[in-house]
C-alpha positions in Angstrom: 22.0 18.4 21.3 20.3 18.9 24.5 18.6 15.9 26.3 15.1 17.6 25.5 16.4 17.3 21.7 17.2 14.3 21.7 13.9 13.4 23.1 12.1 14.9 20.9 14.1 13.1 18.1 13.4 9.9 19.7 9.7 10.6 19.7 9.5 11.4 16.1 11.4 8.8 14.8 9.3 5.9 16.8 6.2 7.3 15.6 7.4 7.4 12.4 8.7 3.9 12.2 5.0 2.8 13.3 2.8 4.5 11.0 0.3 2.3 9.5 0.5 3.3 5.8 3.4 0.2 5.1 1.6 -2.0 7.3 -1.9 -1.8 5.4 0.4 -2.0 1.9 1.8 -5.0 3.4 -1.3 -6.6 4.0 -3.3 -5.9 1.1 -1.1 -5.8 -2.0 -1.3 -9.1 -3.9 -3.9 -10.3 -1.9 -6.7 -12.5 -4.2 -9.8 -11.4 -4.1 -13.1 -13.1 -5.1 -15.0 -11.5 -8.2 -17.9 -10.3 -6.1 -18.0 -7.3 -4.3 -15.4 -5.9 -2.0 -16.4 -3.4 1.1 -14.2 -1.7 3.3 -14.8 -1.0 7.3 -12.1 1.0 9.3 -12.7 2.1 13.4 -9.9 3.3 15.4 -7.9 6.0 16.0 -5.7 5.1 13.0 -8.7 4.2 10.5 -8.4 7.2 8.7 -4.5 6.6 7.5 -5.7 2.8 7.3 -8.6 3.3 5.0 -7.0 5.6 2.8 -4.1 3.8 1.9 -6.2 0.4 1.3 -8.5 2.8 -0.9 -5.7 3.6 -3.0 -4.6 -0.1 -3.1 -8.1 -1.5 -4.1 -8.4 1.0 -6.2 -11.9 0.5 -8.7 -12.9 -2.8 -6.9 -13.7 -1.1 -3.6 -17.4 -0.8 -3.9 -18.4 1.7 -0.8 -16.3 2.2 2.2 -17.5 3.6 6.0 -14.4 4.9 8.3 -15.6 6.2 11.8 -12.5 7.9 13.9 -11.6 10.2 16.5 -12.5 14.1 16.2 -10.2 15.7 14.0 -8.2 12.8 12.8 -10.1 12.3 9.3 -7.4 14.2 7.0 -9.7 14.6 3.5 -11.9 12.4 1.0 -11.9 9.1 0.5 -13.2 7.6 -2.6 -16.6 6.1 -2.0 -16.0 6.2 1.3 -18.0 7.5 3.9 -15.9 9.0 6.7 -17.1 10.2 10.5 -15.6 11.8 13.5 -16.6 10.5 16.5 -16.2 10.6 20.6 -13.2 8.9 22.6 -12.5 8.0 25.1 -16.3 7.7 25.8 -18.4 7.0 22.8 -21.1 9.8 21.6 -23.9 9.8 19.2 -21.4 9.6 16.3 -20.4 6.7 17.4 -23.9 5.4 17.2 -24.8 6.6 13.8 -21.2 5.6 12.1 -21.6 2.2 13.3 -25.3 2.0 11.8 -23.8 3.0 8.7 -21.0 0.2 8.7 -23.7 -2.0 10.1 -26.1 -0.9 7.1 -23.0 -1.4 4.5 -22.5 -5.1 5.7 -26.1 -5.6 5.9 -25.6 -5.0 1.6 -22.7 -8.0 1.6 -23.6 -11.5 0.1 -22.1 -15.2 0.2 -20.1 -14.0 -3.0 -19.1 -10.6 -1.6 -15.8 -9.7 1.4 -15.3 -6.8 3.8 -12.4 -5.9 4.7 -12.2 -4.5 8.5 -9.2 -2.0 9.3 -9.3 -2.1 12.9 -7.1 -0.1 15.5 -7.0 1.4 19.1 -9.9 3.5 20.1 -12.7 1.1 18.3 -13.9 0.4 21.7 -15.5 4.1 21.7 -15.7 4.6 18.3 -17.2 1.6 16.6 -20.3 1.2 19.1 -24.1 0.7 18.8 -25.2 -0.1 22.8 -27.8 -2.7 24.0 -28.5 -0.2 26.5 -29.2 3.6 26.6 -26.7 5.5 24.8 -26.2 7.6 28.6 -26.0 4.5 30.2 -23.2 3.0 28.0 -21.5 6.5 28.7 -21.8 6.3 32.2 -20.4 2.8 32.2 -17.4 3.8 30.4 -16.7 6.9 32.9 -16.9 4.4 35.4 -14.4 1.5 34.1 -12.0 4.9 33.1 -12.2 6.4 36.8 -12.0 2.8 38.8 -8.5 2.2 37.4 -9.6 -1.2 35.3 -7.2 -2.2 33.3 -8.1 -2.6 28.7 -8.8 -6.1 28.9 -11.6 -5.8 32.3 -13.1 -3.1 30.1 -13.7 -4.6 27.1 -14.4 -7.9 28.8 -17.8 -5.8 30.1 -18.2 -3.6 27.0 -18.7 -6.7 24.5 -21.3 -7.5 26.6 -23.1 -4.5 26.6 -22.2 -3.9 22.1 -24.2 -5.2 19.1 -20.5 -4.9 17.4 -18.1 -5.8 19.8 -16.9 -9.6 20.8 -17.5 -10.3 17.3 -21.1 -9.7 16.6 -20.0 -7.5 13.3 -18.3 -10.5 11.7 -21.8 -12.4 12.2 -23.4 -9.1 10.9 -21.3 -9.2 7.9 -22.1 -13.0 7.2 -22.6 -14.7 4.8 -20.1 -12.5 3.4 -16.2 -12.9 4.6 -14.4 -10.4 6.5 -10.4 -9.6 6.0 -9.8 -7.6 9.2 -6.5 -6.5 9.4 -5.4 -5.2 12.8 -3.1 -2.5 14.5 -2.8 -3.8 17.9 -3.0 -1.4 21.4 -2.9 -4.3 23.6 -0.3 -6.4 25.3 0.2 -9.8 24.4 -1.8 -9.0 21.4 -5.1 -10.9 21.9 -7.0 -10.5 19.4 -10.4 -10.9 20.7 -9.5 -7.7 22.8 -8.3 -5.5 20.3 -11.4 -2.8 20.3 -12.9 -5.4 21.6 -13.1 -7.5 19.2 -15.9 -7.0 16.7 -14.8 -9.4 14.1 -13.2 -11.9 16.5 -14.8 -14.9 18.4 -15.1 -14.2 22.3 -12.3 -16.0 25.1 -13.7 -13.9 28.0 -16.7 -15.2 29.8 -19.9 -14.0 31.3 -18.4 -15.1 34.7 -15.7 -12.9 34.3 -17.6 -10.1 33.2 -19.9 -10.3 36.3 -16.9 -10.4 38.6 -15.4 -7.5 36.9 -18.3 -5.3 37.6 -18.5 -7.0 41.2 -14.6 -5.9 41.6 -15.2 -2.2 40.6 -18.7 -2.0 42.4 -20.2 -0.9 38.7 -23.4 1.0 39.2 -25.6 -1.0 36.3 -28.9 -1.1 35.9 -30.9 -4.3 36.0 -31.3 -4.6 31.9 -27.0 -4.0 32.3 -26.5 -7.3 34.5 -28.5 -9.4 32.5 -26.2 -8.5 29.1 -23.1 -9.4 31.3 -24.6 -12.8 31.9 -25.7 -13.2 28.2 -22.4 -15.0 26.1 -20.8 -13.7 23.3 -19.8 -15.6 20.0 -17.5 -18.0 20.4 -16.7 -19.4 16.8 -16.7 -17.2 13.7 -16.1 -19.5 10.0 -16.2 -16.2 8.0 -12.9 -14.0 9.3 -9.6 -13.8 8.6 -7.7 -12.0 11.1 -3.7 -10.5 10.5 -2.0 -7.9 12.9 0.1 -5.6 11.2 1.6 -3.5 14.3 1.8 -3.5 18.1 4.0 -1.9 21.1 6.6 -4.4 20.2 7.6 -3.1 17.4 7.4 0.7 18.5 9.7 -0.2 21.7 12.0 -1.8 18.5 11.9 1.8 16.6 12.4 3.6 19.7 15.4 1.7 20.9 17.1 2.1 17.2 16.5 5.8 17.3 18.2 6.0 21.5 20.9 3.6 19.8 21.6 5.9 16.4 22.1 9.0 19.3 24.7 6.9 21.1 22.8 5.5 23.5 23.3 2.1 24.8 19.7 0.5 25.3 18.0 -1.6 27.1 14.3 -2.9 26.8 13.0 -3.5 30.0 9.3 -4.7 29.0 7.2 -4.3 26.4 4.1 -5.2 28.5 4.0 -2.4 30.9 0.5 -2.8 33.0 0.6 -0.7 36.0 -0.2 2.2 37.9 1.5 5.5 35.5 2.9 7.3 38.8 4.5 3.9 40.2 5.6 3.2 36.5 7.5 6.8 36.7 8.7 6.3 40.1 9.7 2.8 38.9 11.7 4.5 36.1 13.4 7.5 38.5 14.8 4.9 40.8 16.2 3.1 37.9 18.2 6.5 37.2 19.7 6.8 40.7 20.8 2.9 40.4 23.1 4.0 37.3 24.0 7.4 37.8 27.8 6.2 38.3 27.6 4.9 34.8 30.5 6.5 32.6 28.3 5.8 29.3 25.1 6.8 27.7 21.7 4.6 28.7 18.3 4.5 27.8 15.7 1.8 29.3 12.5 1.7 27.2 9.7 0.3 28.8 6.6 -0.3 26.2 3.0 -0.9 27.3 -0.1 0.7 28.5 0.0 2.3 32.4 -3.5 3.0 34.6 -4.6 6.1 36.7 -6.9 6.0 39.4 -8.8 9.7 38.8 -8.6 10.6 42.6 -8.8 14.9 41.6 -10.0 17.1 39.1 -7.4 18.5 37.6 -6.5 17.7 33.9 -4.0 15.4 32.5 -3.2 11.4 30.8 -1.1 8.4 32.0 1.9 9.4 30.3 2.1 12.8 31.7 1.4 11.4 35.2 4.3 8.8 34.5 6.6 11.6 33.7 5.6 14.0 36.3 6.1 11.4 39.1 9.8 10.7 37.6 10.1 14.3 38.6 10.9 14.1 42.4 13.1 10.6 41.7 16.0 12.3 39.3 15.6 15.8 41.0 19.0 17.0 41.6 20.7 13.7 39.1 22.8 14.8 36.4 21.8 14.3 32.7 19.0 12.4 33.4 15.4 12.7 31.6 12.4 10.4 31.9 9.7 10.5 29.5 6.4 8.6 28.1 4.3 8.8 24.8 1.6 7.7 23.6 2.2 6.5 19.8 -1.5 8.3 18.8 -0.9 11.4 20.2 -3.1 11.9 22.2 -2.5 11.2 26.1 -6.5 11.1 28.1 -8.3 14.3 27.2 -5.5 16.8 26.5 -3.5 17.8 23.8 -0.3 16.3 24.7 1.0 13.2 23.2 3.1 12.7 26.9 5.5 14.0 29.2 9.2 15.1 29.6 11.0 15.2 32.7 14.6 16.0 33.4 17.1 17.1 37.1 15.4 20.1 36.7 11.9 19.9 36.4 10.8 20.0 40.1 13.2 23.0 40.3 10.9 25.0 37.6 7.7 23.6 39.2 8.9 24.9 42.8 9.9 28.5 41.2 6.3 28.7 39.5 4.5 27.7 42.9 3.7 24.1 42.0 4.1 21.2 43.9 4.5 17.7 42.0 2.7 16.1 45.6 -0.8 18.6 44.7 0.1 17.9 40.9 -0.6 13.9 41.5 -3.2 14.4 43.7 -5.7 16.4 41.3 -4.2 14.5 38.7 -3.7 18.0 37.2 0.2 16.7 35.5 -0.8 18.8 32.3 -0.8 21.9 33.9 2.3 21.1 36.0 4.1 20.1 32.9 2.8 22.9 30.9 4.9 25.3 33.1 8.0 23.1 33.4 8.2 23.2 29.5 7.5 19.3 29.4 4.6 18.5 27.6 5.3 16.8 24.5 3.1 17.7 21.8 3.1 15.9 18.4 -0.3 15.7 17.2 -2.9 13.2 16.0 -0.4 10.8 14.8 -2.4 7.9 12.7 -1.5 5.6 14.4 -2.5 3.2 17.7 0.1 0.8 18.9 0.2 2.2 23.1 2.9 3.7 24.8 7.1 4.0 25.6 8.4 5.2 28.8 12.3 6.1 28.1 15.2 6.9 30.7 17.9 8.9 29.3 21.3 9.2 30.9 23.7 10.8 29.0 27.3 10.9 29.9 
C-alpha cells in the first residue's frame, strides 16, 4: 500500500468507529420512560443519523419528532418526524423556521410529557431563532468566523444573542423534562458549549461576552450590546444531560487503525486549539525530528484548529493544516501529513481535509502554484485539488472535530 492508501484507510476506519448510530442505541435502549408523551428534538450536523436510529428505538411511543441539519445530510423519512435542511456555517432562514417548529413541538409538552434532545456539532447555525435581525445574526457570525475566535468565544456571544441557545430551549420545553443526549465537537467537553448549549444552564458570563466582542472589535448594533449584557440561565431542574462521543475517542479509533497498518503511535493531544497553518508546520517539523527513525510512526493530534481569512481564495482548517505541512516534509522520505474533519465537511468546500506527502510542493511547483500565495488567499483547496490531496469522504453523520496524522513509514 502506498502512504496515500493507507491514509485513506485510516480515515475511513476513524469515521467509522465514531458514527453515532451505537452511541444513540447506547443511550436510549432500556431507558424508563414516564407514560406520558415522548417528543424527539435533533440539531446538528449528525441529527439526521441521531434521530433516526432513536426513532427506530422508540418506536410507537415517539409522539412527533423535528430534526433540522445541514443541506444535504437528511438521508430519507422519519416516522412522524419532521426533518429540515438548513445553513452552516452561518445560519439562514431554515434555521429560523426549523427551530419555530421544534420550539412549537415543545410548546405541546406537559409536566407528564419528556423530550428527548439529540444534539451535535453545527447546532450553533442550525438550531437558531435570533433576538436580533436575522442579517444581523449573519453578519455577526461572518465576523466571529473571519476574526479567528476560537468555538467557545463564539458561542459565549451567540447565546446571548439566541432564544434557544445557553439553555433557553430546556426552559422552553418546561414543565416537561428534557433527555438530551450529546455528540460533543468541543474540547474538554463542556457541556454548556456544545451548540451552545440550548438545554444546558450557562457558565459564561455577560462580562465575558462583552470583552469578547471588545477583543474582536465586533461591529454590533446598539439592541446587540445590550443582549450581551443581559445573563443567560444559570440553573435548569428539568434536563438530563449524557455525551455519547467526542474527539477523544476518534483520536482512539484513529490510532487503532495507524496501529493495525504497523504503525507505532503516538497521541500527542487531543485538544488541539491553534492556528491550522502553525498546527501543520507544528506537525512537518515533528517529521524532520524523526526522519532517522528505522520504524513506522504516526502522531495523531485531535482537536479543532483556527484560520484567520486574510484572502479570498477557497478552502477549511484542515486543508490549510495540511497544505502548510507541505513545505516542512518537502524533499523527506515516506513522510505524509494529513487532517480531517470527522463530518466531512472542512469550511465551505467539499473536502473532508487534506493530504500531504515529500512530494506535494513538487506537484504544486510543476502546476505553477506556490504554497506561500496558497496560504495567503487561503485558497488550500485549489492548491490541493491539483496536488491530488484533497480528501473527500462525504457528509459523514457524524460531529466529533478533527485528527491531524503524521505518517512515517519505514
Amino acid at each position: 500500500m502506498t502512504l496515500r492508501e493507507d491514509a485513506d484507510q485510516i480515515i475511513r476506519k476513524s469515521i467509522q468507529a465514531v458514527l453515532p448510530v451505537e452511541a444513540v442505541r447506547k443511550a436510549l435502549e432500556g431507558r424508563k420512560f414516564g407514560s406520558g408523551k415522548l417528543y424527539m428534538v435533533a440539531a446538528g450536523k449528525a441529527g439526521w443519523q441521531m434521530a433516526k436510529t432513536a426513532a427506530d428505538i422508540l418506536g410507537d411511543r415517539l409522539e412527533a419528532g423535528v430534526v433540522v441539519t445541514k443541506y444535504d445530510h437528511v438521508k430519507g423519512e422519519i416516522p412522524r418526524t419532521e426533518c429540515f435542511e438548513a445553513g452552516h456555517p452561518v445560519p439562514d432562514e431554515n434555521s429560523f423556521l426549523a427551530t419555530q417548529a421544534a420550539l412549537a413541538l415543545a410548546a405541546k409538552a406537559t409536566a407528564e410529557d419528556e423530550v428527548v434532545f439529540l444534539l451535535s456539532g453545527g447546532g450553533s447555525a442550525l438550531f437558531e431563532k435570533p433576538l436580533v435581525s436575522g442579517a444581523e445574526l449573519q453578519d455577526i457570525t461572518r465576523q466571529l468566523l473571519a476574526c479567528g475566535a476560537d468555538i467557545v468565544e463564539m458561542n459565549t456571544i451567540r447565546k446571548r444573542l439566541s432564544a434557544v441557545k445557553g439553555g433557553r430551549f430546556a426552559l422552553a420545553c418546561a414543565p416537561a423534562r428534557v433527555y438530551s443526549i450529546v455528540l460533543s465537537d468541543i474540547l474538554g467537553d463542556p457541556f454548556d458549549m456544545i451548540a451552545s448549549g440550548p438545554a444546558y444552564p450557562d457558565s459564561s458570563t455577560c462580562e465575558e461576552a462583552v470583552s469578547i466582542a471588545g477583543k474582536y472589535g465586533l461591529r454590533l448594533t446598539d439592541e446587540a450590546w445590550e443582549l450581551l449584557k443581559r445573563e443567560t440561565p444559570k440553573i435548569l431542574s428539568n434536563v438530563e444531560t449524557q455525551i455519547t462521543g467526542s474527539v477523544s475517542g476518534l483520536c482512539r479509533a484513529a490510532a487503532l487503525a495507524c496501529e493495525e497498518l504497523g504503525y507505532e503511535t503516538i497521541v500527542l493531544t487531543d485538544r488541539l486549539a491553534c492556528e491550522a497553518r502553525e498546527a501543520g508546520r507544528f506537525m512537518g517539523a515533528i517529521a524532520k525530528t524523526h526522519q532517522g527513525t528505522k520504524k513506522s510512526l504516526a502522531f495523531l493530534a485531535g482537536g479543532e484548529t483556527v484560520v484567520h481569512l486574510t484572502g479570498g481564495g477557497k478552502g477549511g482548517r484542515n486543508q490549510e493544516l495540511a497544505l502548510a505541512a507541505a513545505e516542512e516534509i518537502a524533499g523527506l522520505t515516506g513522510t505524509a501529513v494529513f487532517s480531517f474533519g470527522s463530518d466531512g465537511t472542512d469550511g465551505p468546500t467539499d473536502a473532508a481535509g487534506g493530504y500531504c506527502d515529500e512530494q506535494t510542493t513538487e506537484r504544486l511547483a510543476a502546476a505553477g502554484i506556490s504554497v506561500y500565495d496558497a496560504l495567503r488567499d487561503n485558497d488550500a483547496y485549489h492548491a490541493l485539488q491539483k496536488a491530488g490531496g484533497l480528501v473527500i469522504t462525504g457528509a459523514t453523520g457524524t460531529n466529533v472535530n478533527d485528527v491531524a496524522i503524521l505518517l512515517i513509514r519505514r
